[in-house]
C-alpha distance (Angstrom), angle and dihedral (degrees) to the residues before:
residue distance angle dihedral
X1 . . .
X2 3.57 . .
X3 3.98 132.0 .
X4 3.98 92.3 -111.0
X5 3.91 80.6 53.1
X6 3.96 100.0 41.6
X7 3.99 82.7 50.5
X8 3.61 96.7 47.2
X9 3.77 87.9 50.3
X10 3.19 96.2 48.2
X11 3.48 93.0 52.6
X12 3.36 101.0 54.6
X13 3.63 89.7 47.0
X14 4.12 91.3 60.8
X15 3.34 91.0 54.9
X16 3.94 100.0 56.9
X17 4.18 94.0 27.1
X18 3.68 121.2 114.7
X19 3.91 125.9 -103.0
X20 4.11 94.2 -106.8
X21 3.81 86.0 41.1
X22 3.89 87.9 52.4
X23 3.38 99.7 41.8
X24 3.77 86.7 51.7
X25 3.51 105.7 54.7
X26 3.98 82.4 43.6
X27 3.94 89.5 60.5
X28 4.07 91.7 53.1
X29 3.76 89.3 54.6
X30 3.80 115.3 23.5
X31 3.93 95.3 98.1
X32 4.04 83.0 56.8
X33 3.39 90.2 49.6
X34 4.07 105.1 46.5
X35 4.35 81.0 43.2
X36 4.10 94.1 51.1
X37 4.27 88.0 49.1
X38 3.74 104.1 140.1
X39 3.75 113.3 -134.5
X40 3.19 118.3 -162.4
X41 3.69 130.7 -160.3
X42 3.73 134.0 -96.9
X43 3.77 85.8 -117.9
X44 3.49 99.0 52.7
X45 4.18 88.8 46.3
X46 3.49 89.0 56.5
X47 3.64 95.2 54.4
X48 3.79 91.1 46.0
X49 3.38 84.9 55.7
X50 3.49 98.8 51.0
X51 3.79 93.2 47.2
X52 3.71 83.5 47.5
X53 3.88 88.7 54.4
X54 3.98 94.5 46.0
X55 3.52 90.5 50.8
X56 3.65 95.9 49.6
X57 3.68 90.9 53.6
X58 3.70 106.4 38.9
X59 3.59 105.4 -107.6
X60 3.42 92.8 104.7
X61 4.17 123.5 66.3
X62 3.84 119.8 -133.6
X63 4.09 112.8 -158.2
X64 3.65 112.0 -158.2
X65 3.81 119.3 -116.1
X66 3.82 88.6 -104.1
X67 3.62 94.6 59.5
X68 3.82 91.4 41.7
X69 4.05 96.6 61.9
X70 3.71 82.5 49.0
X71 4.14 94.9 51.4
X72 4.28 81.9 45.3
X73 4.07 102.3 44.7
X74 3.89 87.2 48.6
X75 4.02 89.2 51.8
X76 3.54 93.1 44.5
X77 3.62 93.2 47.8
X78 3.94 91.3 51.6
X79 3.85 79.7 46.9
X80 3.44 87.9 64.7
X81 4.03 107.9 37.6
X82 3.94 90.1 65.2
């Protein structure tokens, strides 16, 4: 099995496991977890934010997921032809 499958298992497991069974595999792991927290700058939380803003009132364009794995396969494939 590969990692992308040991993930996906995983996560599909988590989402029908038991509280204790939860709260167990959390225990093995949590230092990992608190110690891998992303921070992020002030920088890029202000741009978030602004995105966030432009979004909220229209002046920015959302593309739905759909549409973006169309924008990315026809990059790639461009990618590829040169």
């Amino acid at each position: 099995m590969n990692i992308t499958e040991i993930k996906q298992e995983l996560h599909n497991y988590l989402e029908v496991a038991d509280n204790k069974k939860l709260k167990a595999i959390y225990t093995m792991v949590e230092n990992e977890i608190r110690e891998s927290g992303v921070e992020y700058s002030e920088e890029f939380k202000a741009e978030l934010d602004k995105r966030y803003a432009d979004y909220k009132s229209g002046k920015a364009k959302m593309v739905r997921p759909a549409e973006m794995k169309k924008r990315i396969q026809n990059i790639l494939k461009l990618g590829k032809s040169k």
